[in-house]
C-alpha positions as CSV (number, residue, x, y, z in Angstrom):
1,X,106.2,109.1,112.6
2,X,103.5,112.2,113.3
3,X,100.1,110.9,111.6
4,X,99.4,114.2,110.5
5,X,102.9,113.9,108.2
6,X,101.9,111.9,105.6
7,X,98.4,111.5,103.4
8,X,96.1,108.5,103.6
9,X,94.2,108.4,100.3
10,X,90.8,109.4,99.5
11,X,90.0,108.9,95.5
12,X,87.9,106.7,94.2
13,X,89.1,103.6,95.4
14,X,87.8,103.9,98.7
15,X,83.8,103.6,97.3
16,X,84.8,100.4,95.4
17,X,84.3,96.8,96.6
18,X,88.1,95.4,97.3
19,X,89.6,93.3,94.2
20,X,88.7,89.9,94.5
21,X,91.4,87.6,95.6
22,X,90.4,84.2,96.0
23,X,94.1,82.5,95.8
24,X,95.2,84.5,98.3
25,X,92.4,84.0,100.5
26,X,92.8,80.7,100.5
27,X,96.3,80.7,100.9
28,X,95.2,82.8,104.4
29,X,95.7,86.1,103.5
30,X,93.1,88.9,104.2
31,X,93.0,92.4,102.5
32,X,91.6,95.9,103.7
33,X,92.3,99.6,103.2
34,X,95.1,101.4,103.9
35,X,94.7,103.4,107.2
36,X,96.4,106.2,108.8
37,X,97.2,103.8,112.0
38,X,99.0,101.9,109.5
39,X,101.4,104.1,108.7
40,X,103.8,102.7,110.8
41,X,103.8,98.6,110.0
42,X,104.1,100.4,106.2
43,X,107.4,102.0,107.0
44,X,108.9,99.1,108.8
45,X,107.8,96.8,106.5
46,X,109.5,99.1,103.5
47,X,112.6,99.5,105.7
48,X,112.5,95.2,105.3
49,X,112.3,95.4,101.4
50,X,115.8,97.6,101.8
51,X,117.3,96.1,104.7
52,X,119.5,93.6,102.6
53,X,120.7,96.5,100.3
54,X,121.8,98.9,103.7
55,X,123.3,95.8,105.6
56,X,126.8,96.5,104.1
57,X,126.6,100.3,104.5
58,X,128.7,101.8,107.6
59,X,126.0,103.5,109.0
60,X,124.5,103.2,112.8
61,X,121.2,101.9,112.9
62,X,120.2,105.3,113.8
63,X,121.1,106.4,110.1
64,X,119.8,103.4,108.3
65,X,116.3,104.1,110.2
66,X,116.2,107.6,109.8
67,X,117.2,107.1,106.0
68,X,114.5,104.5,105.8
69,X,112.1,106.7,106.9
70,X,112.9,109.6,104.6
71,X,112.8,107.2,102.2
72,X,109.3,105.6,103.0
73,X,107.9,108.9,103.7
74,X,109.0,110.5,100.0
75,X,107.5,107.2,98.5
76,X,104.6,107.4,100.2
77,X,104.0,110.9,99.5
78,X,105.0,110.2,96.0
79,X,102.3,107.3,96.1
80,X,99.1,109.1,96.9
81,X,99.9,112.0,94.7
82,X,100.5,110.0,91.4
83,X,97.9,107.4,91.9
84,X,95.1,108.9,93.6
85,X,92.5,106.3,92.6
86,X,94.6,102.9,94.0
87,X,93.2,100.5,95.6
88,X,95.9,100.9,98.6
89,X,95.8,97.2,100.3
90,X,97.2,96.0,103.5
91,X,98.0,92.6,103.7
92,X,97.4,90.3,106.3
93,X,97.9,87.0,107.5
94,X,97.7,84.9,110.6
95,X,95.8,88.1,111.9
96,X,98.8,90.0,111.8
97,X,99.9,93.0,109.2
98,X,102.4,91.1,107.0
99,X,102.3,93.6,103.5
100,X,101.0,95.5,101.0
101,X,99.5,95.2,97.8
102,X,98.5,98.8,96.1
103,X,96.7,98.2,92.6
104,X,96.1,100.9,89.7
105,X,93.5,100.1,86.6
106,X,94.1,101.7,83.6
107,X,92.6,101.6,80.5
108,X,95.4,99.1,79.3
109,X,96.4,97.3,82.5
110,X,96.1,96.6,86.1
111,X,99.4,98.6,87.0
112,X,101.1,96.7,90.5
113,X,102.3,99.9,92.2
114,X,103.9,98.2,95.0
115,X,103.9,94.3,96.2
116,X,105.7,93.5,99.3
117,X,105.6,91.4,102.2
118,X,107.5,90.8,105.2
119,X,110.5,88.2,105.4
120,X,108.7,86.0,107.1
121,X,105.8,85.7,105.1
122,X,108.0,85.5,101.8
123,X,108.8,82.6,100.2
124,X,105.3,80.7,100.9
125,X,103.3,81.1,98.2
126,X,101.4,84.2,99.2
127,X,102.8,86.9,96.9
128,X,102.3,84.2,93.4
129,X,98.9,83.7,94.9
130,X,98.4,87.5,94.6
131,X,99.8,87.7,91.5
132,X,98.1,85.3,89.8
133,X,94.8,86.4,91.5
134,X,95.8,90.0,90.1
135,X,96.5,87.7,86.5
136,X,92.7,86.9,86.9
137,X,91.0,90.1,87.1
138,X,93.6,91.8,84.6
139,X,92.1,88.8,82.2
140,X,88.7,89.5,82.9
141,X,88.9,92.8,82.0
142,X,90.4,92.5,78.9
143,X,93.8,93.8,80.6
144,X,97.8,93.0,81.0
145,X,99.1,93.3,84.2
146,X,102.3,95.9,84.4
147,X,105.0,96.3,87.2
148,X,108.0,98.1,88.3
149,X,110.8,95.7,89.4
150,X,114.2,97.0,90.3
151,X,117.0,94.7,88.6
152,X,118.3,92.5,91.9
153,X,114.7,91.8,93.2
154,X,114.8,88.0,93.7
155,X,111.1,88.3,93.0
156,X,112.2,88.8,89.6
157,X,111.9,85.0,89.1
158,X,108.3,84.7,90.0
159,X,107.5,87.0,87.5
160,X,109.6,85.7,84.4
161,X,107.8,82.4,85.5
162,X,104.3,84.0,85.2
163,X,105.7,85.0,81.9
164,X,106.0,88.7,82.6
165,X,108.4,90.2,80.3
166,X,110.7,93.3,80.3
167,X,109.5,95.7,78.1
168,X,111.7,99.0,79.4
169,X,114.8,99.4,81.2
170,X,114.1,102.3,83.6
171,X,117.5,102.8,85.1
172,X,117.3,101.1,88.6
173,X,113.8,99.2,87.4
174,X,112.6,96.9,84.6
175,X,108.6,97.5,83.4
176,X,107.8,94.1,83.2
177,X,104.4,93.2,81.5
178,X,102.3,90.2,81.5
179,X,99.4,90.2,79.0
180,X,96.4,87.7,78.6
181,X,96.8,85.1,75.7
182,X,94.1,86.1,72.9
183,X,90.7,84.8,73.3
């Protein structure tokens, strides 16, 4: 992937301290901006949030990659246009890139843009402990927390558990919301 094909963003986000974290810091995950050198653990590790959908597909695993990549690259693009103030996390743990966390504050939530880690780091833990560390900041600012989660995603779960509920069906996706109780 050329670097100088896709956008690394440079909004707002970028002067602000990172979101604090502290569940997911102590479950041993790390957090630090997106860079361009990224670029490609971000693409492999979107090609592992589709690789269960493709597996039945009669394509070579030239065509699955090059799909995924087209596919990566329009999201990405998509991404940085749309949401130009993120906070555009990557996730790591055991030293190692394992996913990404991109986070958008609006006036009337902390919107998840994207949560994803790699197969190996799911099922530990790590993603509720973001979550509910993204639960905590959303709470003390007065927030809900809102996210994009497509119908099949078996993190769907986690989030009816948090007691995020489906407020739109968006075709492919559900806009779940989780709001604070009342103070």
């Amino acid at each position: 992937m050329p670097a100088d094909a896709l956008a690394i963003p440079g909004g707002t986000a970028g002067r602000r301290r990172l979101p604090s974290l502290p569940r997911a810091r102590a479950r041993g995950l790390r957090f630090r901006r997106i860079q361009e050198a990224d670029l490609p653990f971000l693409s492999l590790l979107y090609g592992s949030t589709r690789a269960e959908e493709l597996a039945p597909l009669p394509w070579s695993e030239a065509e699955k990659s090059a799909f995924l990549d087209m596919q990566f690259r329009a999201q990405h693009s998509h991404y940085m246009a749309h949401y130009p103030d993120a906070d555009w996390l990557l996730v790591e743990w055991r030293q190692e890139p394992a996913g990404r966390l991109y986070l958008e504050r609006w006036p009337s939530e902390i919107r998840i843009i994207d949560i994803a880690l790699l197969p190996e780091a799911r099922g530990q833990g790590l993603g509720e402990a973001m979550m509910r560390d993204v639960m905590t900041l959303a709470t003390r600012a007065g927030l809900g927390v809102g996210i994009h989660v497509e119908h099949n995603n078996p993190a769907m779960r986690l989030y009816h558990r948090l007691g995020f509920t489906k407020r739109e069906d968006k075709g492919v996706y559900h806009l779940m919301r989780w709001d604070p109780a009342p103070r």
